[in-house]
N, C-alpha and C positions, 0 to 999 in steps of 0.2 A: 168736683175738681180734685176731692184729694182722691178717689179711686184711680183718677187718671193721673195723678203724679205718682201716683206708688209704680201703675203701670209702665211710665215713663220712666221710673227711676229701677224697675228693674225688681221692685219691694211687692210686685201683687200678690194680691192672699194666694193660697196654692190652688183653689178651687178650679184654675183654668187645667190642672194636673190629677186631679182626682180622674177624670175618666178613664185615667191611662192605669189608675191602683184599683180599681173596680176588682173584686174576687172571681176569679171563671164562675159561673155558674153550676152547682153540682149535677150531674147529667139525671131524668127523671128516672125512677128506681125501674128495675126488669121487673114484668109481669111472670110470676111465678104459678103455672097451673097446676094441681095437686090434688091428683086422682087417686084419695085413698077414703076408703067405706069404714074403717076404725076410727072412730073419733077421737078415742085416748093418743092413737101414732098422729093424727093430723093436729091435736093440739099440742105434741112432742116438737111436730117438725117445727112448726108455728113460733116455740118459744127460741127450738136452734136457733131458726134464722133472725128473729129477731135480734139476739146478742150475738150475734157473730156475723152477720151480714149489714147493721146496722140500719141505715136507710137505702140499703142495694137493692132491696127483693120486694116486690109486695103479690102476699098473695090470695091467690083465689082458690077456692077449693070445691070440687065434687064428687060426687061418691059412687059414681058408675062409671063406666067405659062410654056409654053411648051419648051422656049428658060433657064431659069429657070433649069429645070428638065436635058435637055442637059448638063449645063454648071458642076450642079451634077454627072452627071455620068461620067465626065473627071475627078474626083476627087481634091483634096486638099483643097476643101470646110470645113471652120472647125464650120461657124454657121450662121442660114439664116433669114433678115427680110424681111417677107412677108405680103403682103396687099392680102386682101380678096376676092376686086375688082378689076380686072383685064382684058385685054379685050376679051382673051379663058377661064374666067373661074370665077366664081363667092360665094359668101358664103361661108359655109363649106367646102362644097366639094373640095374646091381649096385646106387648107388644108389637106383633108383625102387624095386626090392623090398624093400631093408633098410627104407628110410623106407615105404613101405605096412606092414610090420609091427612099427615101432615111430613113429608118429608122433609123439609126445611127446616123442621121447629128440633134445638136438641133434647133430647131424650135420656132421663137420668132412670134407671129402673133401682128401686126401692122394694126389696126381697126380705119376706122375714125366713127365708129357706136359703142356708147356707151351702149353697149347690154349685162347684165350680164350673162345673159342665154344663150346665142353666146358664151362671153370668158370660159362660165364653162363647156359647148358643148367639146370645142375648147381643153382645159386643158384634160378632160375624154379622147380625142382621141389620147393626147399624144405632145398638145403643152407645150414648157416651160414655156410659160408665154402671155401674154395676155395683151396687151398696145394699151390706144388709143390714136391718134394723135391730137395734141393738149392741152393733158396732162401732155404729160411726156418731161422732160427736160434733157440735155446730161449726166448728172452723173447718172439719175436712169436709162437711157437704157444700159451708157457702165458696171454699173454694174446690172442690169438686164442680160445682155450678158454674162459676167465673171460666174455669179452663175449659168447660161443654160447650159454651158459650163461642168462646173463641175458638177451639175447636172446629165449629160448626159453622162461625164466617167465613176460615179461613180455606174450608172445604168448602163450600158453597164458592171463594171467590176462586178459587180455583178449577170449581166447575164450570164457571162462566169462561176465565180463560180457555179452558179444552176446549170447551163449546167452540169461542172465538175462534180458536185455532182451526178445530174441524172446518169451520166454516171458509178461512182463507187458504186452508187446504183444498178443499173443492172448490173452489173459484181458481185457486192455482193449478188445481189440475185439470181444470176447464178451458185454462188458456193454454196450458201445454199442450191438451189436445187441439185445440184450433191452431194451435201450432203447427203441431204437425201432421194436421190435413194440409195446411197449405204450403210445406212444405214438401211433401207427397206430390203435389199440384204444378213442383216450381220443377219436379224430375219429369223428364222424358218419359211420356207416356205411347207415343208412336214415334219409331224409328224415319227417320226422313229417306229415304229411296236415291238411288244415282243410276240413271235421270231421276228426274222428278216423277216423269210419267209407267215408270214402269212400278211394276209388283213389287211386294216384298220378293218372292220369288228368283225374281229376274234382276235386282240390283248388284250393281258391282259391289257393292258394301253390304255386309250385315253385320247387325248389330246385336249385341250379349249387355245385357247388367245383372250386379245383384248388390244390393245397399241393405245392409241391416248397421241401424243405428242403435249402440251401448244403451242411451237415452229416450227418454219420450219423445226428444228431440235428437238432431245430431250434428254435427259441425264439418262432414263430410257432404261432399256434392260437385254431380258432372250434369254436364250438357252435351250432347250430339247436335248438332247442326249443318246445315248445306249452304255455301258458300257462293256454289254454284253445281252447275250438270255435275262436274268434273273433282267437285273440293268439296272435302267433310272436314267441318272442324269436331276436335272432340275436346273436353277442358274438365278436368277433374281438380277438385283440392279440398284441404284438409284444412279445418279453420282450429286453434290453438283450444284446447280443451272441447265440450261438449255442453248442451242444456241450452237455454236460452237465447242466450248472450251469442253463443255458435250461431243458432240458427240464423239470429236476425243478422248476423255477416253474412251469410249465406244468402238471404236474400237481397243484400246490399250486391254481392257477387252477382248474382244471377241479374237483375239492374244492367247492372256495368257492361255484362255480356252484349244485352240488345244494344246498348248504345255503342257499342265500339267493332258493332259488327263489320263496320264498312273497313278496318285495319285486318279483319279477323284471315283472310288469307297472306299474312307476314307473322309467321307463328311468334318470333323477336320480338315487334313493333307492338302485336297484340297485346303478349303481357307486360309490357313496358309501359302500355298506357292505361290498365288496369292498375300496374302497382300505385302510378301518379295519382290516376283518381281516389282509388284507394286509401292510401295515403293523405290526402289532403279530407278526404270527408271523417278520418277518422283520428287522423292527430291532436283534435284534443280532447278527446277520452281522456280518463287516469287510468286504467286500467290497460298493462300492455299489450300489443293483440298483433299478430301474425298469422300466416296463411301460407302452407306451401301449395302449389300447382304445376299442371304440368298439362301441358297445351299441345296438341298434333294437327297439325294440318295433313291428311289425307288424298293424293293426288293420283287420282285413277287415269289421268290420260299419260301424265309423264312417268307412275309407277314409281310412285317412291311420297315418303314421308318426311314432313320438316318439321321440327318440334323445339320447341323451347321448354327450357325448366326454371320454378321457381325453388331452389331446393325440394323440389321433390323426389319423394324416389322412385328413381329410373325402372319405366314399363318394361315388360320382357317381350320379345319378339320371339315367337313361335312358327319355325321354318316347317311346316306341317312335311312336305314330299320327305324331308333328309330329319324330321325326325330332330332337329338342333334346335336351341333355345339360349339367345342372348339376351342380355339388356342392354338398351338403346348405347348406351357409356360407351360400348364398345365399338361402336362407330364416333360417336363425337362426345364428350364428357362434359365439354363446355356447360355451363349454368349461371343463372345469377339466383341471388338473395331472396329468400322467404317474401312474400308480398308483404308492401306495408311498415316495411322495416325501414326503409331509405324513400326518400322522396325522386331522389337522380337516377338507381338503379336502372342498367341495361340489361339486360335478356338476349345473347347469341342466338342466333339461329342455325339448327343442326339440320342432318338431312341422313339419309337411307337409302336405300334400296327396297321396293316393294315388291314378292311373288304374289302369283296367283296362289293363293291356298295357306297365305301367311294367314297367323293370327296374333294381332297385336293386344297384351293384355295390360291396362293401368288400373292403378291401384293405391289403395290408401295403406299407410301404416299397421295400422289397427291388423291387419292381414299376419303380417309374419313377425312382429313383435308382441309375440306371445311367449306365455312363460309353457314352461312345463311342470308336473310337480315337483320336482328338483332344482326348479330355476333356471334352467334351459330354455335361450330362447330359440324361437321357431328357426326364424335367422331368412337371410334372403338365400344364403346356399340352398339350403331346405326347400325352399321355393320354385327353384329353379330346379332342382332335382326329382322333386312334385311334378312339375310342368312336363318336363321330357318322359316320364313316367307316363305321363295320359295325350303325352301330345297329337296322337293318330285319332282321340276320340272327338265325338261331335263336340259341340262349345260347349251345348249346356250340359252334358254329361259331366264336361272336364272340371267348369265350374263347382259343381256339385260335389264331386268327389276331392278335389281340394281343399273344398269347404268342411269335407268331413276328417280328411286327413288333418287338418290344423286343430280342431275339436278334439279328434281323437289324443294329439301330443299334446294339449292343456288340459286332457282329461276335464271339458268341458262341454254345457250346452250353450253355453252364451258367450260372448265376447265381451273385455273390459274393452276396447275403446270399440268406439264407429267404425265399422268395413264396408267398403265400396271396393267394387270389382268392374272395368267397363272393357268388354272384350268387343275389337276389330277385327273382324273377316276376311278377306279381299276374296272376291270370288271372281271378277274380271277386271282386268287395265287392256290399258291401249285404247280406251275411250277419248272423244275429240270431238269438240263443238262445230257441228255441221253448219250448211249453210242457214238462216232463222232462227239459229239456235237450238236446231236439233241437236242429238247425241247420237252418235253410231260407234259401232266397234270396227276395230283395224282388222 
């Protein structure tokens, strides 16, 4: 009863407190290997470490290299002084084999040859440290030893980290590349035909690309598609930066495409109802994100093109007979807002004029916002002036040497951003859906 009223009153012995004064425990001493054949230097080191290491070190001793190397690979060895001179093994070398069969362990070399070119040999192949005998007195080797030590964790744990690293680097770049296989997969790999049933050959349309992405991935991306006999949609855009993050909007894009196919002849309405969806599956990201585009609908029976823009920039039209080269603006300017930015945004619907022998070129940024070495950009003048320069040649000629022209003014072989190039042909209009739905020309 009275332990329990001291308890009660607040008065208990401190014994319930003692576990919390308890002293750390001193950590158990390092095992010290000491590989030296002089018995007068190995009871030297013996007495160092004793008075100056205190209970740090406890050591083992042998007097060859190959008894040495044994007592290593029984492990709990945590750090080793070795002499160079010994009687299987001599100079360096005695080091480079010890360290080839314990890399881990550190390595203090113990020289009675005061050779700087030896200790710095010695250091390059991965000792900790470099002492010679009859210099060094017990405070500087037991902490010569302490700092080997640490040293040697601290490299060791930062090997693991590389390692680490290496390792989610290649997993990362494993996925970038299945990335972009599949976005490879999500581009237009056969040109759709107008009719359906005729050749490449024989279509009133033909179709040109060239997509080189900055990135393993890239944030640029079109589609060609057939509406019907008589309607091509084409839809190209540019998603806000590059890498990952790009792509997988891009394949949100490409989504959105099949599903809104059935608007997909109202060039307006089209992207109108891409930015909504858009829009709504991506609002609450944190991170901001945009996408310009630019959408054409294709009409080989009425000969002419209607097109809507999401801020993009305006494709050039290539009047191939007369040799002229406009951008779209110049017929209709009209645009709405970047995709994704507004949840309401409308999208005008513009229109044209189609010839036989036109070719219509769209295109991403990445094209003509280029530097040069002076800081000069490419500019869209440049571009258009490029174009009328090659405009009599075949497409992929035209393409090509465009591509070299913008290289050549950034005195470059690579592009900083993603370029996408999607060139429109017209090679027949006046097409009109027969009776069953054939197609015939007027």
């Amino acid at each position: 009863m009275h332990s329990q009223s001291n308890v009660l009153s607040g008065n208990a012995p401190h014994a319930e407190l003692a576990e919390f004064k308890q002293p750390t425990p001193e950590p158990p001493p390092t095992t010290v290997l000491l590989i030296e054949d002089n018995p007068n230097d190995r009871r030297l080191i013996e007495l160092m470490l004793s008075g100056a290491g205190g209970n740090l070190f406890r050591i083992e001793q042998v007097d060859r290299l190959d008894r040495g190397m044994e007592r290593l690979a029984q492990g709990g060895v945590g750090i080793v002084l070795l002499d160079l001179s010994l009687p299987d093994s001599h100079g360096l070398r005695t080091f480079v084999r010890l360290h080839a069969a314990a890399p881990d362990i550190p390595i203090i070399v113990l020289s009675g040859l005061d050779d700087t070119t030896l200790a710095v040999q010695a250091v390059h192949e991965g000792a900790q440290d470099f002492l010679v005998k009859g210099q060094v007195e017990g405070q500087l080797l037991a902490r010569s030893m302490r700092y080997a030590i640490e040293r040697k964790r601290m490299t060791s744990q930062l090997a693991r980290y590389a390692e680490e690293l290496r390792n989610r680097n290649a997993q990362l770049q494993a996925d970038f590349n299945m990335a972009r296989e599949i976005q490879e997969i999500f581009l237009p790999h056969q040109y759709p035909t107008f009719p359906a049933s005729a050749g490449p050959a024989e279509s009133a349309l033909r179709f040109f690309h060239r997509y080189l992405p900055a990135a393993a991935v890239g944030g640029d991306f079109f589609d060609i598609f057939a509406i019907s006999d008589t309607l091509a949609g084409i839809f190209i855009c540019d998603v806000m930066g590059h890498g990952m993050r790009a792509a997988l909007v891009t394949a949100i894009m490409r989504g959105l495409l099949e599903e809104l196919t059935p608007l997909a002849a109202d060039a307006g309405k089209f992207l109108t109802e891409i930015n909504r969806s858009l829009h709504t599956i991506l609002r609450r990201t944190r991170e901001p994100f945009l996408s310009t585009a630019f959408y054409v609908v294709a009409d080989v029976e009425a000969g002419e093109l209607r097109f809507a823009s999401a801020g993009h920039p305006s494709p050039a039209l290539v009047r191939r007979h007369s040799g002229d080269v406009q951008f779209l603006t110049a017929f209709d300017s009209r645009h709405g807002p970047a995709l994704g930015l507004f949840n309401q945004a409308l999208y005008p619907a513009c229109r044209c004029p189609a010839a036989v022998g036109d070719l219509l070129l769209l295109y991403t940024d990445g094209l003509f916002e280029v530097d040069s070495p002076g800081h000069e950009e490419f500019g869209q003048d440049r571009l258009l002036a490029a174009l009328r320069k090659r405009s009599g040649l075949p497409v992929d000629n035209l393409l090509d040497g465009l591509l070299r022209e913008v290289h050549r003014f950034a005195n470059a072989n690579e592009f900083e951003d993603d370029v996408c190039i999607v060139g429109v042909e017209v090679e027949r209009l006046g097409m009109h859906s027969g009776a069953g739905g054939s197609v015939s020309a007027l």
